[in-house]
MITOR-354664 format. One record per residue (C-alpha): residue number from 1; residue in three letters; chain; x, y, z. Coordinates in steps of 0.1 Angstrom, whole numbers, plus 5000, padded with zeros to 4 digits. Layout:
  seq  type  mol    px    py    pz
  NUM   ALA    A     X     Y     Z
...
# end
This chain:
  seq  type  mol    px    py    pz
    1   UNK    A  6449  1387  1985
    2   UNK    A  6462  1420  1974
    3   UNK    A  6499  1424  1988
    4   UNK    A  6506  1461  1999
    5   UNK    A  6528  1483  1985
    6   UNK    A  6548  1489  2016
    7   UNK    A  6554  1452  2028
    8   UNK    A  6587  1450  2013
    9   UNK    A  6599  1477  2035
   10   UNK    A  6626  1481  2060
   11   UNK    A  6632  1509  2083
   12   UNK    A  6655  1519  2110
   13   UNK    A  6683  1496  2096
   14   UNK    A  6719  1500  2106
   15   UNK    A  6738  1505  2074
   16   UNK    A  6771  1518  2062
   17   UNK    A  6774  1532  2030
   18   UNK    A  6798  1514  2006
   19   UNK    A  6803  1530  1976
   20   UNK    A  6777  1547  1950
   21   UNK    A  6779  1554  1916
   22   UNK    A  6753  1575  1892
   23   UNK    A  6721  1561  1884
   24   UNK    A  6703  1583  1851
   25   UNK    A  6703  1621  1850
   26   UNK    A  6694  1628  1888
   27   UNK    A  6699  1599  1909
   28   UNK    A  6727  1576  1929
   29   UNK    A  6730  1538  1934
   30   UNK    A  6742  1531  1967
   31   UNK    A  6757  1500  1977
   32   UNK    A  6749  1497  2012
   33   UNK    A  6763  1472  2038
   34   UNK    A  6734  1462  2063
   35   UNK    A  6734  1445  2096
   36   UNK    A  6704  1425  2092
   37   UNK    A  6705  1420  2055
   38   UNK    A  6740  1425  2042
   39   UNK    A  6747  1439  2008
   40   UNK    A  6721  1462  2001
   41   UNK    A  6717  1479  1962
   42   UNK    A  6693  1508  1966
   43   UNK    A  6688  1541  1941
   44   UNK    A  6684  1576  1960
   45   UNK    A  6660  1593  1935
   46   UNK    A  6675  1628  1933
   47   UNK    A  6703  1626  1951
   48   UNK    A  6728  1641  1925
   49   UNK    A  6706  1677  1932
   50   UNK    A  6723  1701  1946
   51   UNK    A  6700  1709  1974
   52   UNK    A  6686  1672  1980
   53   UNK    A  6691  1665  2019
   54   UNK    A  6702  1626  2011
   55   UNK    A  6733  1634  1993
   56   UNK    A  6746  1647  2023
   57   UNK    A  6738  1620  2040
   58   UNK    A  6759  1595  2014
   59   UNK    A  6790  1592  2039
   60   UNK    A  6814  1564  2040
   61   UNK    A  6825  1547  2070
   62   UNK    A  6796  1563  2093
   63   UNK    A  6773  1541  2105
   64   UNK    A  6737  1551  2096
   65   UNK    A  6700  1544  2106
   66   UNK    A  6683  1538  2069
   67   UNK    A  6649  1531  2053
   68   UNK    A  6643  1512  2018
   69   UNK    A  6614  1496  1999
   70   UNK    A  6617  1468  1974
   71   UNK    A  6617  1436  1964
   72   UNK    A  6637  1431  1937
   73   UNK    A  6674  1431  1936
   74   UNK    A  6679  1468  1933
   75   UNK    A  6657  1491  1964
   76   UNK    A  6647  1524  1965
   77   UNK    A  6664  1540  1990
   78   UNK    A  6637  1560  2011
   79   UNK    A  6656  1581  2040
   80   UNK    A  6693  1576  2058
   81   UNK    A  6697  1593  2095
   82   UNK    A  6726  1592  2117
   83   UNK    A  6729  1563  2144
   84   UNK    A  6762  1570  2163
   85   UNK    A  6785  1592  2169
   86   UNK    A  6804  1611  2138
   87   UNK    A  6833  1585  2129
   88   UNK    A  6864  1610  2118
   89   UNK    A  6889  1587  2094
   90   UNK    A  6916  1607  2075
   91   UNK    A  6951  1599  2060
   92   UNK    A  6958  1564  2055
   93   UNK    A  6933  1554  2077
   94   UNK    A  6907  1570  2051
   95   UNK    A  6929  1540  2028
   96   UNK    A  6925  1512  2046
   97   UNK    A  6888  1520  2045
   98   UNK    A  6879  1523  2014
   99   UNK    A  6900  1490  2010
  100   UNK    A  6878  1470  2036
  101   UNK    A  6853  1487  2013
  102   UNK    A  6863  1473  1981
  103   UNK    A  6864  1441  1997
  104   UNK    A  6831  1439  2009
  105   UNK    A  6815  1449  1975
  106   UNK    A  6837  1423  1954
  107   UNK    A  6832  1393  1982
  108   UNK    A  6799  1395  1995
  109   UNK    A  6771  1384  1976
  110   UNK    A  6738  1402  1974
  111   UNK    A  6711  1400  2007
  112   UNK    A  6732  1379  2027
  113   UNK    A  6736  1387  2061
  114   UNK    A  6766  1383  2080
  115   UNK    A  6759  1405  2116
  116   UNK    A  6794  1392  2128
  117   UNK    A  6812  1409  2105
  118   UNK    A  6791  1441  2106
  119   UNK    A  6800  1445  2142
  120   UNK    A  6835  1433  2133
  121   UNK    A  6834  1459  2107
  122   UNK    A  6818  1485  2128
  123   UNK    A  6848  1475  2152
  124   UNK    A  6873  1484  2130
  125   UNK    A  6866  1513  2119
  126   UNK    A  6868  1524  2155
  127   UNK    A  6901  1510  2154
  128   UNK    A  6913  1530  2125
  129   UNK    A  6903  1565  2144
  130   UNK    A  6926  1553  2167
  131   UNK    A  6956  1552  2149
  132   UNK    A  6962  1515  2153
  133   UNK    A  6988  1496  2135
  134   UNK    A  6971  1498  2103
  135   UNK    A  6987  1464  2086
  136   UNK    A  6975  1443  2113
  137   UNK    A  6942  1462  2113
  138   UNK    A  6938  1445  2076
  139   UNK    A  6954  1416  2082
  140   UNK    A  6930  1408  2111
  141   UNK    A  6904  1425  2087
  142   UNK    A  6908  1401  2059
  143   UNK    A  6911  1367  2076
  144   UNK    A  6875  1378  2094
  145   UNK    A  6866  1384  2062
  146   UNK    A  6874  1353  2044
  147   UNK    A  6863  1335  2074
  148   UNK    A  6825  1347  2079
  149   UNK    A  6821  1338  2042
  150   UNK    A  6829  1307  2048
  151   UNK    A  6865  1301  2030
  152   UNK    A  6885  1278  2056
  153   UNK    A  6919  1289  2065
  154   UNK    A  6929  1270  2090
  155   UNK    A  6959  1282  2110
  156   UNK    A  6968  1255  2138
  157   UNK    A  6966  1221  2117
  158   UNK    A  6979  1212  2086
  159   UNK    A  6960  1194  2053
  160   UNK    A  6964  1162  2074
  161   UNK    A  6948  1175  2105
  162   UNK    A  6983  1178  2122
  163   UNK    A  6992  1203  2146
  164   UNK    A  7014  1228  2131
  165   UNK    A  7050  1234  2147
  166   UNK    A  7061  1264  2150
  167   UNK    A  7100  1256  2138
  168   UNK    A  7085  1241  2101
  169   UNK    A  7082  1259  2073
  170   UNK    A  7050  1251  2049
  171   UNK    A  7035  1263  2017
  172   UNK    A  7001  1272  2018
  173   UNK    A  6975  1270  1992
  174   UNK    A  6944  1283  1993
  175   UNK    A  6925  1250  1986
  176   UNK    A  6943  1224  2014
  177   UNK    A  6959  1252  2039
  178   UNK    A  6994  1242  2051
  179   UNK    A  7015  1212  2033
  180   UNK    A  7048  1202  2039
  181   UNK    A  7073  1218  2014
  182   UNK    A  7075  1191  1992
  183   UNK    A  7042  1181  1987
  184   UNK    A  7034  1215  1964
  185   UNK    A  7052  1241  1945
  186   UNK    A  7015  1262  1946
  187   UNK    A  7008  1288  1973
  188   UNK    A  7031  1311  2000
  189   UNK    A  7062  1292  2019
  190   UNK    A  7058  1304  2054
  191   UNK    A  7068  1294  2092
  192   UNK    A  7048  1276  2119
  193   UNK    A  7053  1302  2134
  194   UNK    A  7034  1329  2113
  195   UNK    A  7005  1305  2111
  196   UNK    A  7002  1304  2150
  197   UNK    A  7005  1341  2155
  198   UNK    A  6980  1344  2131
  199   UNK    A  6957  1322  2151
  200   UNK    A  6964  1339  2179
  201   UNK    A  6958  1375  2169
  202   UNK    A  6998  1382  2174
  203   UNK    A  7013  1406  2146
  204   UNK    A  7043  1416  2170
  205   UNK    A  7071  1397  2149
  206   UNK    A  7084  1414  2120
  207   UNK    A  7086  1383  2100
  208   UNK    A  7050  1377  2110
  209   UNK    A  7039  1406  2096
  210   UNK    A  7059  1403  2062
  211   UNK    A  7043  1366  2056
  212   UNK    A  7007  1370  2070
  213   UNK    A  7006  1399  2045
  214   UNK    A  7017  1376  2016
  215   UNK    A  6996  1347  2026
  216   UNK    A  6967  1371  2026
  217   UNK    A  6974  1385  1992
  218   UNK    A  6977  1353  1982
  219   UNK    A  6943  1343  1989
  220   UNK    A  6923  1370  1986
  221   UNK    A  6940  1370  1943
  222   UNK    A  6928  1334  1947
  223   UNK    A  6888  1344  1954
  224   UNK    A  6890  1377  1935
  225   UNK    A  6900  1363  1903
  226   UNK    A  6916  1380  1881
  227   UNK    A  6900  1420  1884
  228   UNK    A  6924  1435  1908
  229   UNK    A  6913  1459  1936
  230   UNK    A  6925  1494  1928
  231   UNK    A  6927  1501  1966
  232   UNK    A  6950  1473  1971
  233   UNK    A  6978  1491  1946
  234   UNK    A  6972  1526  1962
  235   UNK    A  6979  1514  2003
  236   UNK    A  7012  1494  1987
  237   UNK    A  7022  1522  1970
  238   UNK    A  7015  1541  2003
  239   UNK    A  7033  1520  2028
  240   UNK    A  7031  1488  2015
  241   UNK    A  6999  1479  2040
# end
């Protein structure tokens, strides 16, 4: 039987545009995050014209209603059309994005769906409009992150499977989670303390703040590799988010 042309289509999809880069003389590649399919790589024939009504459509951190045929890795992106609201991100906010961004392209693998964190995602951005404090914004961010794809980091036991104490100080690494100070010289050396705020969404503590940002550096170098994020330089540089 003769498979038709259009079964490999998906319409009305929420999506959030990513990043996009040119594709031959005329057209875009757009990286698309998707709700029901996850990282979406689509071309938008014609979308570097001047007059072409989908360039102006290729906003960041808006969600989006979009259309796309395909079934190969890399779709054609048919149509994009608002779904909410216009989401109005500026300053570092506009950073923090385009770091949640990054981290999304280099972590999540191709046409894998993680709803979860698109409504977390979705979430945040809200968040950002609001002027939130913006380091716990990523920190909260990141461990989601890290989380829905699947990488343990567990915050109230230790490598044992004993409950952490808030007066101890550990080292983390990345592959067992907390260990007693002598078992490693790897990882972050951090408090209880930190571990359990972190479990408990609570960034209020200074010192909290200060290690959950190390610990989540830590690990997110330990998954990335060795190809930094550029974003990550420009928020330090900022205000050390």
């Amino acid at each position: 039987m003769a498979i038709r042309a259009d079964s490999h289509r998906q319409d009305n999809q929420a999506v959030y545009v990513l990043h996009t880069y040119p594709f031959k003389e005329t057209s875009l590649v757009v990286e698309l995050f998707s709700k029901e399919f996850g990282r979406i790589a689509a071309v938008a024939k014609g979308a570097r014209r001047p007059h072409s009504a989908m360039r102006g459509m290729l906003q960041s951190f808006q969600m989006l209603s979009g259309a796309w045929s395909g079934k190969n890795e890399l779709k054609t992106l048919h149509s994009l059309d608002w779904n909410a609201g216009l989401t109005l991100i500026k300053g570092e906010a506009l950073m923090c994005g385009f770091y949640m961004n990054e981290l999304l392209l280099r972590l999540l693998p191709r046409e894998d769906a993680h709803e979860n964190l698109f409504e977390y995602y979705a979430n945040t951005m809200q968040t950002l409009t609001n002027g939130a404090d913006f380091a716990a914004t990523l920190r909260r961010f990141e461990l989601k992150l890290l989380q829905e794809m699947g990488y343990a980091v567990p915050l109230r036991q230790d490598e044992n499977g004993l409950d952490i104490v808030a007066e101890n100080v550990y080292r983390y690494e990345a592959e067992y989670g907390a260990c007693e100070l002598k078992a490693t010289k790897n990882g972050v050396q951090l408090s209880g303390n930190t571990l359990l705020n972190m479990a408990n969404d609570d960034y209020a503590e200074s010192l909290t703040q200060s290690q959950s940002k190390q610990l989540m550096r830590y690990l997110l170098a330990h998954y990335l590799g060795d190809k930094p994020l550029h974003t990550r330089q420009l928020l330090i540089d900022l205000q050390g988010l």
